[in-house]
N, C-alpha and C positions, 0 to 999 in steps of 0.2 A: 609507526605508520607505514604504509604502503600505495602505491598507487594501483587505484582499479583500473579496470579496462570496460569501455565498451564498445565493441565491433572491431576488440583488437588493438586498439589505440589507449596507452596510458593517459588517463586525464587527471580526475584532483585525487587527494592523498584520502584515504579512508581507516579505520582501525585496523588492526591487524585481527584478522578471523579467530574467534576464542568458540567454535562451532559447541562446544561442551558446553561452557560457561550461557552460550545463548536458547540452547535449551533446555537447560537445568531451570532457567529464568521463567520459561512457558509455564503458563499454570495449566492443569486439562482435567476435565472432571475423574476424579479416581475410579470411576463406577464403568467407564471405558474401557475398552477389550484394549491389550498392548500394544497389538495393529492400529487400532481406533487413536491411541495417544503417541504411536508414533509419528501416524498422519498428521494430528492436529500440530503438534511441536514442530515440526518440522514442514508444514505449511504455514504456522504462522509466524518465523523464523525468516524465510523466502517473501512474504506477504510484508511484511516491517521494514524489510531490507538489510536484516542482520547479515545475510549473506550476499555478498557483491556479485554481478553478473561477471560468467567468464571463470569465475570458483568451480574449482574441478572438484569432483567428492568422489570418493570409491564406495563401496560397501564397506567394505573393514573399517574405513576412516568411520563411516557413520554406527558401525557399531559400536567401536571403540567409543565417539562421543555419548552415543546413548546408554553404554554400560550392558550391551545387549549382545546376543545372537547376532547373526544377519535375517536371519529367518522371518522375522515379523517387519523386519524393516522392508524388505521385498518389497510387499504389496503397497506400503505409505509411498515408495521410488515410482511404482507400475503407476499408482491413484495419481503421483503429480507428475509423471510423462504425459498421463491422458490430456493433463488441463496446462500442460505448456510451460511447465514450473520449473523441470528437468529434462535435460538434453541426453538422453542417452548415445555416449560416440562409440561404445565398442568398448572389447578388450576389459568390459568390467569398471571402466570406467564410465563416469557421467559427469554433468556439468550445469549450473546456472546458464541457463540461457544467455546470450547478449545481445545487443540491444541496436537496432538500426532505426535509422529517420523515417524511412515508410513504415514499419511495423508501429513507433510508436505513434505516427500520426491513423494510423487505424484504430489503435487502441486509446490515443487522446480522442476521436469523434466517434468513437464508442461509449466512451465513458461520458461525455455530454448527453450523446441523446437516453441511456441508460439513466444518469443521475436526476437528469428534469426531470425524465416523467417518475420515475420513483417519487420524489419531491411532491411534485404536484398532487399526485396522489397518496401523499401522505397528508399533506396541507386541511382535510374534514376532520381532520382527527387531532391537532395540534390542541392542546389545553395549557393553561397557563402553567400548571405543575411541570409539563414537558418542558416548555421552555429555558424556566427555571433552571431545571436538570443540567440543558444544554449550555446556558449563562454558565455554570460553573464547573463546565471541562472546559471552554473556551475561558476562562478566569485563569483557569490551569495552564492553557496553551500560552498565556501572556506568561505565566513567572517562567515558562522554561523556555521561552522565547529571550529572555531577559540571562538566561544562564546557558545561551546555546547547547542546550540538552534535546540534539537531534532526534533518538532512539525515542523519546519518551515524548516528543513531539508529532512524530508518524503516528505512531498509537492512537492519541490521544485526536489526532485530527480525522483519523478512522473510527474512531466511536465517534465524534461529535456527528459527520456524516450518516453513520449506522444509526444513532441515536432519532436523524429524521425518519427517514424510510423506513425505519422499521413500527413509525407511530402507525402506518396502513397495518391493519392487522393480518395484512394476507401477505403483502409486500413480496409481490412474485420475484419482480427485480433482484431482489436480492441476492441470488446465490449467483446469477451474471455479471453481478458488480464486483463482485469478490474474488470472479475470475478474474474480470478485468485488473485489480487490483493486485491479485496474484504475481501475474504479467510484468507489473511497472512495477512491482515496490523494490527490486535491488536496485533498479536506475533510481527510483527516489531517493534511497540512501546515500548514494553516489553523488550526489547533487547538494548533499546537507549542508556539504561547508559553505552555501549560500543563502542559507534559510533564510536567517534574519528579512534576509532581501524579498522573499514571499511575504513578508507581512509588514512592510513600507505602507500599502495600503492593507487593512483586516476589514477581508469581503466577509468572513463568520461575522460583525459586527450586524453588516446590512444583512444579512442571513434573518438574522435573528429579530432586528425590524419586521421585517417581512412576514416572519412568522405569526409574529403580534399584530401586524396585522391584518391577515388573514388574506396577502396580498401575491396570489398566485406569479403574475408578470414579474413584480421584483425583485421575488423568491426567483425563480430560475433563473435570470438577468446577472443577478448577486454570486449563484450556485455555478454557473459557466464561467463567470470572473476568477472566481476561488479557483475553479479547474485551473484555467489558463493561466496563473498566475505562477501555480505550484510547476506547469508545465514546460513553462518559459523557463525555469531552471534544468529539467533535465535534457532541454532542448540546446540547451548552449552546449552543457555537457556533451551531448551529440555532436556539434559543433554545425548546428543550425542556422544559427540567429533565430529572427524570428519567423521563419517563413513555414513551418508547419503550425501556425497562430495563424498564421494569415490565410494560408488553404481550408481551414476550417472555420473560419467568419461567415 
């Protein structure tokens, strides 16, 4: 174990980085250009939190994990400097971004007003099949809740999410959210060794009421709780309290 950093400051102990081992784990459709599958591995690697804010990465290191050139990796680096993923400092080196109290309170009331209204317009489209769906990744969420299996818990509360918004069949939102998610998910990680504690109350419970029935208000109400729930943990982290909860009430 190791202690990560954000904004500089060691806080809780996290895995020791196995950068190979985490994306050999990425599944990505084979039919993808190598460009195409370097992006995606190594955006959804940075998106989970496999990789901790304040991780320095070179090129060569990232070849070496991918078993590649540099060459194609290039542009997966260029694609996630654009979207804020990677820091590039110079000298060939780059880095995980890290993480400060204003930025994430931009990106927690981002992520509210982005998730409601995805939500909400996803809510004409809800059929009981869907929910179903939904009942049993959240079914899933409780046994690894129960086995503090962090990694497999991010995922899994990221499809439960994806799995609404993406009922709207157009669901613009979406590639915003993702950003945003981008963004937060090494500070999510960072945070895991207090999970359990995100789910004292399980707002996905009243979520799912909501869905059933067909009840826009308590659907968002439910979906801003869950936010701020999870948020309250990389807030401490920060070393906050609560008062980017409060600023955005």
């Amino acid at each position: 174990m190791k202690a990560a950093q954000i904004g500089g400051t060691p806080l809780v102990s996290v895995p020791k980085l196995d950068l190979q081992a985490a994306l050999a784990a990425v599944d990505v459709d084979p039919s993808l250009t190598i460009q195409e599958q370097c992006y995606a591995k190594l955006r959804h690697c940075i998106m989970v939190g496999a990789i901790p804010p304040g991780t320095q990465l070179t090129m060569r290191g990232l070849a070496d994990a991918f078993h590649m050139s540099p060459t194609p990796i290039r542009e997966a680096v260029r694609r996630l400097s654009s979207e804020h993923a990677i820091e590039i400092l110079g000298n060939r080196r780059m880095q995980i971004p890290t993480m400060t109290l204003q930025r994430f309170a931009d990106l927690l009331a981002l992520r509210e007003t982005l998730e409601s209204h995805a939500a909400a317009r996803a809510l004409p489209y809800v059929s009981d099949i869907a929910i179903a769906e939904l009942r049993a990744i959240d079914a899933r969420m409780d046994e690894k809740v129960t086995e503090d299996a962090v990694d497999e818990l991010i995922v899994l509360n990221q499809h439960f999410h994806k799995g609404i918004y993406e009922l709207n069949p157009y669901h613009a939102a979406m590639n915003c959210i993702e950003s945003v998610w981008l963004q937060i998910g090494p500070s999510q990680r960072v945070a895991g060794d207090r999970i359990r504690d995100h789910y004292l109350v399980d707002h996905h419970k009243v979520i799912l009421s909501a869905l059933e029935k067909r009840n826009e208000a308590l659907l968002v109400d439910a979906l801003v709780k869950d936010i701020r729930a999870g948020a309250a943990l990389i807030e401490t982290s920060l070393g906050g309290g609560d008062r980017l909860l409060s600023s955005v009430a």
